[in-house]
CHARMM internal coordinates of N, CA and C (Angstrom, degrees):
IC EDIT
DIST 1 N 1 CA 1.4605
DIST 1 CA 1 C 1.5276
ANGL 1 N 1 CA 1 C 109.38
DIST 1 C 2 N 1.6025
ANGL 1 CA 1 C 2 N 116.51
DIHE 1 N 1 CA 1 C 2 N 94.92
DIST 2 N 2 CA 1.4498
ANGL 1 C 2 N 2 CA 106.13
DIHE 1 CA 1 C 2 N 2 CA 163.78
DIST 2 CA 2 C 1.5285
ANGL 2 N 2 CA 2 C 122.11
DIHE 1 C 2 N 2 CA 2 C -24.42
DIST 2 C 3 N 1.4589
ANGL 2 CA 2 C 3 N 129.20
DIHE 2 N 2 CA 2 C 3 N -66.98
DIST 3 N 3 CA 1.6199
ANGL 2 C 3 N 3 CA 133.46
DIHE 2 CA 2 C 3 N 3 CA -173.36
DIST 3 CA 3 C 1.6223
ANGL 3 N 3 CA 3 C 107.82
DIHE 2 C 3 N 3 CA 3 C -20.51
DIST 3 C 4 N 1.9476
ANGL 3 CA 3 C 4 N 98.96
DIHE 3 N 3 CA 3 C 4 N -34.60
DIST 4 N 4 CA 1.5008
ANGL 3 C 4 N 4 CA 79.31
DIHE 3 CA 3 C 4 N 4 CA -150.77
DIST 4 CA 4 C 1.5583
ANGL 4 N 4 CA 4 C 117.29
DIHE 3 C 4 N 4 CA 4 C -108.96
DIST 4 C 5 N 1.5118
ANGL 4 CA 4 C 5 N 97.31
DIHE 4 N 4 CA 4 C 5 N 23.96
DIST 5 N 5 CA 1.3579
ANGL 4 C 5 N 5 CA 110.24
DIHE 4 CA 4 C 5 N 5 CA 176.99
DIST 5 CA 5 C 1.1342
ANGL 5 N 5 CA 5 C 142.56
DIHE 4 C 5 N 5 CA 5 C -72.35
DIST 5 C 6 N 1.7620
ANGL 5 CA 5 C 6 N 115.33
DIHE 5 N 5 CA 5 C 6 N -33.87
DIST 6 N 6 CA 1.1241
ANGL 5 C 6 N 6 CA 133.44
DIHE 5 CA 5 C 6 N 6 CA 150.78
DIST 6 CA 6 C 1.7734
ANGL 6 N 6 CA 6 C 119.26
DIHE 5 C 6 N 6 CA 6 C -21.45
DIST 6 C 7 N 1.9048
ANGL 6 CA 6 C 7 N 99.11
DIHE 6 N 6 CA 6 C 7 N -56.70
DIST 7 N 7 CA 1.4029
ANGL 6 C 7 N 7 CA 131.45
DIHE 6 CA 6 C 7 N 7 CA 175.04
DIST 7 CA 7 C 1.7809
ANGL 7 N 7 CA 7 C 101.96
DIHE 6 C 7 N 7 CA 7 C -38.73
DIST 7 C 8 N 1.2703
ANGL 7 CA 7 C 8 N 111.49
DIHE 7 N 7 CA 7 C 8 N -54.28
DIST 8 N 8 CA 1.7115
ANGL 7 C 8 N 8 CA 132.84
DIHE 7 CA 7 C 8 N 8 CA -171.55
DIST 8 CA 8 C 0.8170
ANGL 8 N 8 CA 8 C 110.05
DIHE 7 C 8 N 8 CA 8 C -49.66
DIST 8 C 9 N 1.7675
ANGL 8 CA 8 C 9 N 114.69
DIHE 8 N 8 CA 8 C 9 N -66.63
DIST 9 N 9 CA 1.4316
ANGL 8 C 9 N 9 CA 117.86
DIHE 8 CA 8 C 9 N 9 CA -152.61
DIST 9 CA 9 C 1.8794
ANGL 9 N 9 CA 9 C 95.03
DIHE 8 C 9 N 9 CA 9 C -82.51
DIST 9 C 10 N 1.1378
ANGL 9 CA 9 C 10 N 118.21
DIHE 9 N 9 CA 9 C 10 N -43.95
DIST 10 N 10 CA 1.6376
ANGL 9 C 10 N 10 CA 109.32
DIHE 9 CA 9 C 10 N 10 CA 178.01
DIST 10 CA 10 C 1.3911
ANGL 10 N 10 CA 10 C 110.09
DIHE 9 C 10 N 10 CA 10 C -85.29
DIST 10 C 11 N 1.5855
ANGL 10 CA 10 C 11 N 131.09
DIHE 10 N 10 CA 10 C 11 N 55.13
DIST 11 N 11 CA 1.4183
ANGL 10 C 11 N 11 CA 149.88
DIHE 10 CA 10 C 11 N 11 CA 156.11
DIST 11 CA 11 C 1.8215
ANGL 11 N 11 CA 11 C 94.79
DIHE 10 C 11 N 11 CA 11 C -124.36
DIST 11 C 12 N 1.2706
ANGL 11 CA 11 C 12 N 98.84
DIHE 11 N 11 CA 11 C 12 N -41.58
DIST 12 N 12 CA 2.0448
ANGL 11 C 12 N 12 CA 99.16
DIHE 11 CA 11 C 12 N 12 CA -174.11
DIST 12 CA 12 C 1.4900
ANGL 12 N 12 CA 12 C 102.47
DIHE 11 C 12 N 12 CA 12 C -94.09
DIST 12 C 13 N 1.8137
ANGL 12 CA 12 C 13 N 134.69
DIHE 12 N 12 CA 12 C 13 N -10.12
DIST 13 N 13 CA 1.5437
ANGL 12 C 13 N 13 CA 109.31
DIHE 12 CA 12 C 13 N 13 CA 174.61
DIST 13 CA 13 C 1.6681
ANGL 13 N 13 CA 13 C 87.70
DIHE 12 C 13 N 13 CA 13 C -89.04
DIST 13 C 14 N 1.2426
ANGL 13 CA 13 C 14 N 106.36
DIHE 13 N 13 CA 13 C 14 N -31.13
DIST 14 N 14 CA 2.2528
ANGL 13 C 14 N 14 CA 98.08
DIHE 13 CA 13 C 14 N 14 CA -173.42
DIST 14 CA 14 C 1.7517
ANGL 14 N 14 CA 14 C 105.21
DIHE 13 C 14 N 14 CA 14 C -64.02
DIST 14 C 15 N 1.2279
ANGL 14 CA 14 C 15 N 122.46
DIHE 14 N 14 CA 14 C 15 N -30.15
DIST 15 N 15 CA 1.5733
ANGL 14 C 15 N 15 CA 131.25
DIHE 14 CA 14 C 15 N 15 CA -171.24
DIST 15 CA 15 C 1.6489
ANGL 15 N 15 CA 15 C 94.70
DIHE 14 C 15 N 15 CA 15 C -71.60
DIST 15 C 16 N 1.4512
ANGL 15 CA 15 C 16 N 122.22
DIHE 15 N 15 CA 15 C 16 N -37.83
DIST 16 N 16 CA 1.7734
ANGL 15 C 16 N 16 CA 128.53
DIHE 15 CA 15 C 16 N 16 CA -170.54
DIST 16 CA 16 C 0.6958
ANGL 16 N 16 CA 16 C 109.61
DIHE 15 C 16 N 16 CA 16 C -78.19
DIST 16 C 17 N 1.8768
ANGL 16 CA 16 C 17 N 129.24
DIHE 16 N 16 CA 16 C 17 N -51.14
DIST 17 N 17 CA 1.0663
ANGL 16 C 17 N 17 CA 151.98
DIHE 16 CA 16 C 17 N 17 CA -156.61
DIST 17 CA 17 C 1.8832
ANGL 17 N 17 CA 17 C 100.74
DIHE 16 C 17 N 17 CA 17 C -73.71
DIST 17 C 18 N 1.2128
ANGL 17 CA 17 C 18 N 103.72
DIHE 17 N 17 CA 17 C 18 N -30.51
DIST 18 N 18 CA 1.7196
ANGL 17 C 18 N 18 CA 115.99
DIHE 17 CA 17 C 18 N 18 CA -173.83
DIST 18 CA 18 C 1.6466
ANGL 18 N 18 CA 18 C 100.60
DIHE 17 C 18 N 18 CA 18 C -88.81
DIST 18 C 19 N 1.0413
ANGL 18 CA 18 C 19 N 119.03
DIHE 18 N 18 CA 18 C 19 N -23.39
DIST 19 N 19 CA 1.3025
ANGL 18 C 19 N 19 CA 127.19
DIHE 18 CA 18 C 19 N 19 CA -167.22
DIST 19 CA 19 C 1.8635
ANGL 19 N 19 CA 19 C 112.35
DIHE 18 C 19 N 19 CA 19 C -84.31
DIST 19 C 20 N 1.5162
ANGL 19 CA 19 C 20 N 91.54
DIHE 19 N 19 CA 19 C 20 N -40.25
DIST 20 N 20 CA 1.4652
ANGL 19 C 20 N 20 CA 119.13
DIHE 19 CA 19 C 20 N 20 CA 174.19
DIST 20 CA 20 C 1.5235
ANGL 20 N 20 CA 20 C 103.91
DIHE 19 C 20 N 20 CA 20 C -55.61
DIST 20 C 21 N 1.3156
ANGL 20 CA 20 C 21 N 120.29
DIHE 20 N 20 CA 20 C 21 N -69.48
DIST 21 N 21 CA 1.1230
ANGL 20 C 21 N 21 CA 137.24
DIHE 20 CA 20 C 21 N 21 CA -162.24
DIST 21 CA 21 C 1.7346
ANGL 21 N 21 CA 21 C 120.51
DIHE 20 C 21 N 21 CA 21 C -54.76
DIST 21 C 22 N 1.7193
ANGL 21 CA 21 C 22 N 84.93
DIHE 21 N 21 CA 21 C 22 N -46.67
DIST 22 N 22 CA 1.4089
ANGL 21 C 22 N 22 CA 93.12
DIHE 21 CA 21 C 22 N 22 CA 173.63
DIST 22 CA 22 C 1.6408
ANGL 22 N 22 CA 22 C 120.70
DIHE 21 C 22 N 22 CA 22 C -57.49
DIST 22 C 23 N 1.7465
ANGL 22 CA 22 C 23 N 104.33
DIHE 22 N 22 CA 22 C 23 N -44.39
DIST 23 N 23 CA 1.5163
ANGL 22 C 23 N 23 CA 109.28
DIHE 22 CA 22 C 23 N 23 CA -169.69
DIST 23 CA 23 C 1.3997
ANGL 23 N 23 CA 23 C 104.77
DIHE 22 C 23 N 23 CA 23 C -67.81
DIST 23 C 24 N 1.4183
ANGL 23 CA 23 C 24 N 120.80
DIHE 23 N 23 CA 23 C 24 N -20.01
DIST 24 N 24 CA 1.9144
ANGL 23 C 24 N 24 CA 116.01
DIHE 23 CA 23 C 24 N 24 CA 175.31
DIST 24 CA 24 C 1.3754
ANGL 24 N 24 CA 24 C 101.08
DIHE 23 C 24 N 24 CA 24 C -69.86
DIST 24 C 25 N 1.6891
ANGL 24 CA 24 C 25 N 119.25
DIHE 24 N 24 CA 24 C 25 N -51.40
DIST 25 N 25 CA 1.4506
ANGL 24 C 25 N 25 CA 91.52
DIHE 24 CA 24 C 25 N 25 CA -170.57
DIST 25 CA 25 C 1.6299
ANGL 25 N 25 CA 25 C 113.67
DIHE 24 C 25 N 25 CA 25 C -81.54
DIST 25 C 26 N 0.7501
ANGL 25 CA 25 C 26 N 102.49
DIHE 25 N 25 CA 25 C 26 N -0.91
DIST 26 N 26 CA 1.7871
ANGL 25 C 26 N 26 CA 107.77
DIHE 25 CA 25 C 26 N 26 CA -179.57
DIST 26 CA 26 C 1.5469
ANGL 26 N 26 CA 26 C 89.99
DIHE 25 C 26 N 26 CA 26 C -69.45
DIST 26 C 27 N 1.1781
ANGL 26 CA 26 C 27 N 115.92
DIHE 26 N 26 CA 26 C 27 N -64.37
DIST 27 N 27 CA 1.7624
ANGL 26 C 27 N 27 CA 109.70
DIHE 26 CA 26 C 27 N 27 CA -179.01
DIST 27 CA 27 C 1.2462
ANGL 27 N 27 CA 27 C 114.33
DIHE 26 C 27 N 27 CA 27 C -52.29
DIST 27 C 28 N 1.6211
ANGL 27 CA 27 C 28 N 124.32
DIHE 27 N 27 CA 27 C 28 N -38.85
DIST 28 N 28 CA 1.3647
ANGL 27 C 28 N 28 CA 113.36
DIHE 27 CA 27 C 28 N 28 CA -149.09
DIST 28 CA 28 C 1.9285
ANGL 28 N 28 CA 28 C 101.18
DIHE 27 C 28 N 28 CA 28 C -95.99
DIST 28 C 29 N 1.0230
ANGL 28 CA 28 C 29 N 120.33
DIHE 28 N 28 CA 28 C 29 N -15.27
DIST 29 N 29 CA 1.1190
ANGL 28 C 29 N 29 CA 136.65
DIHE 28 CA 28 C 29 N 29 CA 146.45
DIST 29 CA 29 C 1.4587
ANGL 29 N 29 CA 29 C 139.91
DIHE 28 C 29 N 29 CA 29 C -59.88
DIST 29 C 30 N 1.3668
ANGL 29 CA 29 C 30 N 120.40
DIHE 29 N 29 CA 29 C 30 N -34.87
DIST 30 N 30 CA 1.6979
ANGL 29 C 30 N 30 CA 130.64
DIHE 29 CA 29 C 30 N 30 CA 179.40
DIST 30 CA 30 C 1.8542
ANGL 30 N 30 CA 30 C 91.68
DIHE 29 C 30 N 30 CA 30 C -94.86
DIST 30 C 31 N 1.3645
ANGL 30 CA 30 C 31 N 130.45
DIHE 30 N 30 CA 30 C 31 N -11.90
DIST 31 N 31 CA 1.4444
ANGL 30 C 31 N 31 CA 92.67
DIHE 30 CA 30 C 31 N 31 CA 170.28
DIST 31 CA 31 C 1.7429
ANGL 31 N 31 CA 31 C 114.58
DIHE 30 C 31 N 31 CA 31 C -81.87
DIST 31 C 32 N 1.3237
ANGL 31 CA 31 C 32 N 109.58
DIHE 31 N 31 CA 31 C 32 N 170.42
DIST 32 N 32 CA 1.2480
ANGL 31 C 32 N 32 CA 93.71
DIHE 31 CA 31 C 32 N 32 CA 174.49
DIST 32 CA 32 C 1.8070
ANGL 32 N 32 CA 32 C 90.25
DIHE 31 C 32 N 32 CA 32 C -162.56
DIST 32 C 33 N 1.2222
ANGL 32 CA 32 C 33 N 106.90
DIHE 32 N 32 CA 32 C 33 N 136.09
DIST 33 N 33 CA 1.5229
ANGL 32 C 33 N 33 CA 112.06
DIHE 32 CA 32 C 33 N 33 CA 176.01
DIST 33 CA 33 C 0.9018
ANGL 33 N 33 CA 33 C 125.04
DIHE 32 C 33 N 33 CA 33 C -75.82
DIST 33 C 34 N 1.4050
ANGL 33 CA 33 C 34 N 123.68
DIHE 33 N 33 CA 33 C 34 N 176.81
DIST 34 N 34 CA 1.2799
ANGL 33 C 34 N 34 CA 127.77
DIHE 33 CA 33 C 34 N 34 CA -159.42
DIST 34 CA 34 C 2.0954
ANGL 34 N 34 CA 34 C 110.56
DIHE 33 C 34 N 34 CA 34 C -76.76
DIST 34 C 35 N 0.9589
ANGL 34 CA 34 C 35 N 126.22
DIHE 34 N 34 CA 34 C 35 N 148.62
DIST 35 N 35 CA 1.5819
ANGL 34 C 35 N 35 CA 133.28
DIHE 34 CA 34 C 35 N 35 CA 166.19
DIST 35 CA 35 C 1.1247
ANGL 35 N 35 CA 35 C 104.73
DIHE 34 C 35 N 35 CA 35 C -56.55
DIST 35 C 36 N 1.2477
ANGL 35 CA 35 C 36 N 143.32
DIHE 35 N 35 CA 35 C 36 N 109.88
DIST 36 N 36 CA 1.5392
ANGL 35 C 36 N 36 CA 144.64
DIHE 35 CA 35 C 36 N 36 CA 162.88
DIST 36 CA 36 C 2.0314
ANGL 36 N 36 CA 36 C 112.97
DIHE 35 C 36 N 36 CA 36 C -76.48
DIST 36 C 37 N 0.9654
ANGL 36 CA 36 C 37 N 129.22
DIHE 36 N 36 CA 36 C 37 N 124.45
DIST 37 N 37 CA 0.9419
ANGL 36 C 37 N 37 CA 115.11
DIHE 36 CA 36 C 37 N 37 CA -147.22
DIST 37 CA 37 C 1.8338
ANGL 37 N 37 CA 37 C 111.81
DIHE 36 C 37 N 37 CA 37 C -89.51
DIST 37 C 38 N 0.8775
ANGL 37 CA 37 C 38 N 148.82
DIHE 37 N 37 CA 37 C 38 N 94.56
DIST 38 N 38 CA 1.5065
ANGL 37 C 38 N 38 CA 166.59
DIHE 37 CA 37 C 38 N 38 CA -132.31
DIST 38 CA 38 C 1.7938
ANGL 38 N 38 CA 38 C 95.03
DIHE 37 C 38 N 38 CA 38 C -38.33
DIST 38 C 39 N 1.4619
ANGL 38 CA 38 C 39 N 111.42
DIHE 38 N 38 CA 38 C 39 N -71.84
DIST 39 N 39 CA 1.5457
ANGL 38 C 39 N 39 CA 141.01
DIHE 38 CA 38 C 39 N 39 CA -178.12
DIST 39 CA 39 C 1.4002
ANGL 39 N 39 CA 39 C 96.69
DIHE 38 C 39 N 39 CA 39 C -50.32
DIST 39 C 40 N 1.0417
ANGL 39 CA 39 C 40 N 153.82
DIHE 39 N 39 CA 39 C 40 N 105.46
DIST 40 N 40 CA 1.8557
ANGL 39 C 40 N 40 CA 132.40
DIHE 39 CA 39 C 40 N 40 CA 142.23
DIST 40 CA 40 C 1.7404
ANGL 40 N 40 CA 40 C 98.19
DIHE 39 C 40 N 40 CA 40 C -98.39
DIST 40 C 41 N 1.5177
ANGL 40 CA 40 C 41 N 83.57
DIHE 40 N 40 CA 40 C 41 N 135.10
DIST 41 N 41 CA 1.4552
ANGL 40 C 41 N 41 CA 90.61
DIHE 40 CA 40 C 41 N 41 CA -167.62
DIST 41 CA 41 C 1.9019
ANGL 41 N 41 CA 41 C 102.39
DIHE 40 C 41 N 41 CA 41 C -98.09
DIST 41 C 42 N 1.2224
ANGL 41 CA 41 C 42 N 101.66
DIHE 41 N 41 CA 41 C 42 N 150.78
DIST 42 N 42 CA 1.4261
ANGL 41 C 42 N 42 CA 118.45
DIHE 41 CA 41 C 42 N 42 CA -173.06
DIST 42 CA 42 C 1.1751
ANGL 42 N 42 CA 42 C 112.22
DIHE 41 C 42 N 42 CA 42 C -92.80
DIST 42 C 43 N 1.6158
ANGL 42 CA 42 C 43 N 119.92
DIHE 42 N 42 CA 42 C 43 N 100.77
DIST 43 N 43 CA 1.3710
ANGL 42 C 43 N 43 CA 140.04
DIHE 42 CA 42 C 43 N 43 CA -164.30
DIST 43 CA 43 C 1.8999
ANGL 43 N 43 CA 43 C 87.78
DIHE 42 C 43 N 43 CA 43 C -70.11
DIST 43 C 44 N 1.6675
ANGL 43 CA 43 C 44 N 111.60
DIHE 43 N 43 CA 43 C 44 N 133.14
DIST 44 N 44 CA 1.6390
ANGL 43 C 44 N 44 CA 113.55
DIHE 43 CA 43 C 44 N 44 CA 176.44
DIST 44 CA 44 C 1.5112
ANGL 44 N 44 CA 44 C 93.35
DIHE 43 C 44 N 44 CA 44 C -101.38
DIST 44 C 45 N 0.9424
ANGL 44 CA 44 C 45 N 145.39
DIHE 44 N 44 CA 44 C 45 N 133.47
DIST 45 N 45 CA 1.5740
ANGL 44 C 45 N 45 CA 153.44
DIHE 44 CA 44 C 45 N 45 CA 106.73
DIST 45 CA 45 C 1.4880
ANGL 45 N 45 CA 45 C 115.46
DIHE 44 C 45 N 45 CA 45 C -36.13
DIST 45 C 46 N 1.6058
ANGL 45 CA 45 C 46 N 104.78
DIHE 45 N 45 CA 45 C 46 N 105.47
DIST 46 N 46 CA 1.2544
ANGL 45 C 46 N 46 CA 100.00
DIHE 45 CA 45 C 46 N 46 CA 172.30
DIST 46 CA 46 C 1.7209
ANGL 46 N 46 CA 46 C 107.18
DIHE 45 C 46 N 46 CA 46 C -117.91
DIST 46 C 47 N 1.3336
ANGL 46 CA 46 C 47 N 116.96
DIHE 46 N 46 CA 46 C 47 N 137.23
DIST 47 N 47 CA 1.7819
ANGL 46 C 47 N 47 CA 130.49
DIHE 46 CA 46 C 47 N 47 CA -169.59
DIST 47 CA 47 C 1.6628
ANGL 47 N 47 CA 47 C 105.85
DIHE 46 C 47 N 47 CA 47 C -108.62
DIST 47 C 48 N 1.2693
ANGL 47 CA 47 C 48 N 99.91
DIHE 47 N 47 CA 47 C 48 N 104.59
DIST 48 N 48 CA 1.4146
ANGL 47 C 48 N 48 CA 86.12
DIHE 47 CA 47 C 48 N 48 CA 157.80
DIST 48 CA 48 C 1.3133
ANGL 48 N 48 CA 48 C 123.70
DIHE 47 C 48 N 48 CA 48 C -126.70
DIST 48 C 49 N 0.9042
ANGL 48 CA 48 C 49 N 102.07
DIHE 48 N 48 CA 48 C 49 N 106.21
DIST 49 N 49 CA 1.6087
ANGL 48 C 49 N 49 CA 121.80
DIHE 48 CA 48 C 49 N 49 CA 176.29
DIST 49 CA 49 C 1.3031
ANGL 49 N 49 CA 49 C 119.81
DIHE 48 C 49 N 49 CA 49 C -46.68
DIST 49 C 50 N 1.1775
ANGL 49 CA 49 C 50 N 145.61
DIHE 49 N 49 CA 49 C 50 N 106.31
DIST 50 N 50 CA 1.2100
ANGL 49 C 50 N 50 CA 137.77
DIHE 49 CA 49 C 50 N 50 CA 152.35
DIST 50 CA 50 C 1.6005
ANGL 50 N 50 CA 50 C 142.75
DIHE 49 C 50 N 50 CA 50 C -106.23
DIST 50 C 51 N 1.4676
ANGL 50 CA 50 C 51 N 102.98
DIHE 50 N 50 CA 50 C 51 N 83.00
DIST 51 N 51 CA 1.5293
ANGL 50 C 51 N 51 CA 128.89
DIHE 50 CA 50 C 51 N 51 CA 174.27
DIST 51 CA 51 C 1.1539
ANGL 51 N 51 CA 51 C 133.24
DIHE 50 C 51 N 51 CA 51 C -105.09
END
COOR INIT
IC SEED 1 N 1 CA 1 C
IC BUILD
């Protein structure tokens, strides 16, 4: 039935359009950066001169 095609194609761009959406937040969600580590420890330089 031609009439009911209209019906079709905006059931398959809303079905893509949902499909789309999901795979961005699926990406934008599963990255995750690196752990920075709380402590950074303070490298001492020690000089000893001997003159």
């Amino acid at each position: 039935m031609p009439q009911m095609a209209p019906l079709n194609w905006l059931t398959l761009m809303i079905f893509f359009i949902m499909i789309f959406f999901m795979f961005n937040i699926m990406n934008f969600f599963s990255f995750s950066y690196p752990i920075k580590k709380s402590k950074l420890q303070k490298k001492t330089i020690k000089f000893n001169w001997k003159w």
